[in-house]
N, C-alpha and C positions, 0 to 999 in steps of 0.2 A: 535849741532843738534837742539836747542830748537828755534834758526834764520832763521832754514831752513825753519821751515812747516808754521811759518807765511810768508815768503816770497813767499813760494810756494803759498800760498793758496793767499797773494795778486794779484801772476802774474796771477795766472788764472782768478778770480775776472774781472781784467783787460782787459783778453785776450776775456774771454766771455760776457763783458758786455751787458746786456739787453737780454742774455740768461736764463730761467728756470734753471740755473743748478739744481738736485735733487741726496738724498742718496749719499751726498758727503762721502769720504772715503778716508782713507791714509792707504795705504795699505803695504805699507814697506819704511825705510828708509835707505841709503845705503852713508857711506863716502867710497870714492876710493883718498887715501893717494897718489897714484901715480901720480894723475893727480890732487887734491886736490879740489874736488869736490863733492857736495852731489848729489843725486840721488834720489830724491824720487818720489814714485811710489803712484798714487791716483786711486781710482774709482769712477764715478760717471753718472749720467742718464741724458738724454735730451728728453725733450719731442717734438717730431717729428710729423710735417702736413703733411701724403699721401693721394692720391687720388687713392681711388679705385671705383674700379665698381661692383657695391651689384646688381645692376640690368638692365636689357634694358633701362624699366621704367627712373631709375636717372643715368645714367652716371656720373661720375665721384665723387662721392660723396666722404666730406672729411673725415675723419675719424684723430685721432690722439693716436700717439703710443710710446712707450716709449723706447730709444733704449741707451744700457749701453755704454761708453766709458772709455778705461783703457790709461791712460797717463804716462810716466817717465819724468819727468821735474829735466834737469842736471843745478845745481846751483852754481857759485864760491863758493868756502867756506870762503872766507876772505870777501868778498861783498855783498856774496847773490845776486848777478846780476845773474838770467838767459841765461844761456851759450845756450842749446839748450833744444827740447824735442821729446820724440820718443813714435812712437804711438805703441799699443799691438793690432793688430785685436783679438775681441772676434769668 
């Protein structure tokens, strides 16, 4: 287990780079013997550029927001290679 969540938190790292990631979190860890693989599960936040419109006046103004993401990121368990990963809509 203690291979997993640095792995994990490498492949994200990776996967997001030059991303804000923010309030990173591990939020569960899960070995499935069947398939011999780990399973863990993170939370964390991304800070997001929308364009809204506050007024006739300014059109499209940008604003920025903050919007959470929940990942399961499935791991070999002998390699810690990155099998797959599955998203949780909040």
């Amino acid at each position: 287990m203690k291979a997993a969540v640095p792995a994990a938190i490498a492949y994200f790292k990776e996967l997001y780079e030059g991303i804000d990631l923010r309030d990173f979190i591990l939020e569960e860890i899960e070995y499935s013997g069947a398939s011999d693989k780990w399973l863990v599960k993170t939370g964390f936040s991304v800070p997001e550029i929308k364009e809204v419109s506050t007024s006739v006046v300014f059109p499209g103004k940008s604003s920025r927001e903050v919007s959470s993401r929940c990942k399961t990121l499935i791991l070999e368990a002998v390699s810690g290679t990155p099998d797959s990963m599955m998203i949780r809509a909040l």
